[in-house]
C-alpha positions in Angstrom: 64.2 -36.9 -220.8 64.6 -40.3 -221.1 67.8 -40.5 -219.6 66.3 -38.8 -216.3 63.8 -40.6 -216.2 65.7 -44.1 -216.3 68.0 -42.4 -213.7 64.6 -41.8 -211.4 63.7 -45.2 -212.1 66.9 -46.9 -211.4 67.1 -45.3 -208.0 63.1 -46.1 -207.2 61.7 -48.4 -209.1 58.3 -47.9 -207.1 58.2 -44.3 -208.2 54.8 -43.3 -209.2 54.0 -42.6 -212.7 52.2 -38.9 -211.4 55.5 -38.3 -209.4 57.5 -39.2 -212.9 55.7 -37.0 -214.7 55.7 -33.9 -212.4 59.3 -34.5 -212.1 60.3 -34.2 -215.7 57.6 -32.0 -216.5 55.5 -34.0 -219.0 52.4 -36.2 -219.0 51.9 -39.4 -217.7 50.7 -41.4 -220.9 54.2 -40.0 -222.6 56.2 -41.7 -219.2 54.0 -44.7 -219.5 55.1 -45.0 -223.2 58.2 -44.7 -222.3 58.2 -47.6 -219.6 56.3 -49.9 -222.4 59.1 -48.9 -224.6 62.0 -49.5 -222.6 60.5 -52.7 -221.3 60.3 -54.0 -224.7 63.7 -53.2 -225.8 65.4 -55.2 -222.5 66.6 -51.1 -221.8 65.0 -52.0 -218.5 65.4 -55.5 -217.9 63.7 -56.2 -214.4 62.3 -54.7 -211.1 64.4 -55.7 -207.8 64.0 -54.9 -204.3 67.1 -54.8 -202.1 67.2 -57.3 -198.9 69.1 -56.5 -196.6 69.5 -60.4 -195.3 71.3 -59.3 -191.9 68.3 -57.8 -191.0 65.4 -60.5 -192.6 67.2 -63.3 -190.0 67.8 -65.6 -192.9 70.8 -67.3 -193.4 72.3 -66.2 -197.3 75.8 -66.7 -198.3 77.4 -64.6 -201.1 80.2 -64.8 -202.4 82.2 -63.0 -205.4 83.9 -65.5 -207.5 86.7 -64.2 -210.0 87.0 -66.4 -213.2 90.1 -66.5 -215.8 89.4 -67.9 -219.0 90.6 -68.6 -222.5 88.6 -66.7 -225.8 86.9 -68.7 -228.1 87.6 -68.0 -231.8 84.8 -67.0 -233.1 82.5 -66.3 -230.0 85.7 -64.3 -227.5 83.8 -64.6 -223.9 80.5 -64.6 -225.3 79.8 -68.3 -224.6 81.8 -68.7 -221.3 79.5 -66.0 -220.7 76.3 -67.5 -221.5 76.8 -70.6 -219.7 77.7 -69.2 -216.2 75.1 -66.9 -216.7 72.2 -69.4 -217.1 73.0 -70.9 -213.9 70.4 -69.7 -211.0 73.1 -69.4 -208.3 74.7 -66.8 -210.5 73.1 -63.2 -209.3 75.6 -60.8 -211.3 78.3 -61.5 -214.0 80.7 -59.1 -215.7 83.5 -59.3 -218.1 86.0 -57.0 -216.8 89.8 -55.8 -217.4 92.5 -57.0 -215.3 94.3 -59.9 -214.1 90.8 -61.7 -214.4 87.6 -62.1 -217.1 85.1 -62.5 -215.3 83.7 -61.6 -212.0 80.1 -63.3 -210.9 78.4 -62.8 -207.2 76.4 -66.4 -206.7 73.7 -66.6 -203.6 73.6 -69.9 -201.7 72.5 -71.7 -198.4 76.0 -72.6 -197.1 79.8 -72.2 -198.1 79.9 -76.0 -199.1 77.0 -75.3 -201.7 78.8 -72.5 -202.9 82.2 -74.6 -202.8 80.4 -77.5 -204.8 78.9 -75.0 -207.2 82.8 -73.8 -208.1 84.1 -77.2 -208.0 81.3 -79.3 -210.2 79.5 -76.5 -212.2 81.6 -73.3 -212.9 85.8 -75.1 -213.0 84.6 -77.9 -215.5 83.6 -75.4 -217.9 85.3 -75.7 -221.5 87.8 -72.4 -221.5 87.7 -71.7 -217.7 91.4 -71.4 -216.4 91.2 -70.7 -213.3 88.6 -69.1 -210.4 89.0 -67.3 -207.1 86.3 -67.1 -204.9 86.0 -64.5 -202.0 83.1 -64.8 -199.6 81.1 -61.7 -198.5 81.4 -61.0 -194.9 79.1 -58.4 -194.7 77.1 -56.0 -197.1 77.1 -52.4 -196.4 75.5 -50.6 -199.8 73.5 -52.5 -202.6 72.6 -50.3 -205.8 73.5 -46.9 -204.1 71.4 -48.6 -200.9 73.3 -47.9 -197.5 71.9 -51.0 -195.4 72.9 -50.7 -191.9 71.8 -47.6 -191.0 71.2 -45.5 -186.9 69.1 -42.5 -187.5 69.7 -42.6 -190.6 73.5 -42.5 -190.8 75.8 -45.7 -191.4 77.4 -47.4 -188.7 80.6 -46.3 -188.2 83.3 -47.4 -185.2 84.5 -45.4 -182.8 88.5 -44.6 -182.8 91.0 -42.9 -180.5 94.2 -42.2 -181.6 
């Protein structure tokens, strides 16, 4: 149950505890001790709401930033890790496989802030190699969120062949 029910969660986080309960056919004080729970153990870690920032008219630049670095020997990535992630510009990080370490998506006002950020903050740190940063042209789905919707379908271009 508890799998299905993080599952529910994950894709509404506004869900209602009644519509929780009739979903997986159990009781609301056993889903509520289930949310106290998972709350407590970091299993869920936060509540978010998805912008979708071409529609809000607010100016947002993202960017996705790939970031090769060197293990430390006794910590690996851990460190690297816990220093980009305590920055505020930093919205995501992952350690991944590949050519790369790390990837991180950062939120700012303009290119140069997130140019500055990479150049001053994120290069200087001890055991970072090397970073590539691609800037987000345009969003399309967030969490499993298809953003620019028409009736309720995706854009999509017309084509001729």
């Amino acid at each position: 149950m508890l799998k299905e029910m993080l599952s529910l969660l994950e894709k509404n986080a506004r869900i209602e505890v009644t519509d929780l309960a009739a979903l997986l056919n159990t009781d609301e004080k056993t889903i509520n001790d289930q949310i106290k729970e998972c709350e407590e153990k970091n299993v869920i870690a936060g509540y978010h709401t998805i912008i979708n920032w071409d529609n809000a008219n607010t100016e947002i630049v993202k960017a996705m930033i790939a970031v090769s670095a060197t293990p430390e020997r006794d910590t690996g990535y851990d460190h690297i890790a816990e220093i980009i992630a305590s920055y505020p510009e930093v919205d995501s990080l992952y350690l991944v496989s590949g050519k790369t370490e790390f990837i991180l998506i950062i939120n700012g006002s303009t290119m140069r802030e997130i140019a500055d950020f990479v150049a001053h903050r994120l290069a200087p740190i001890e055991g970072v190699n090397n970073t590539e940063t691609m800037f987000i042209l345009k969003e399309y789905k967030i969490m499993g969120a298809i953003l620019n919707k028409e009736n309720g379908r995706p854009e999509r271009l017309l084509m001729t062949l």
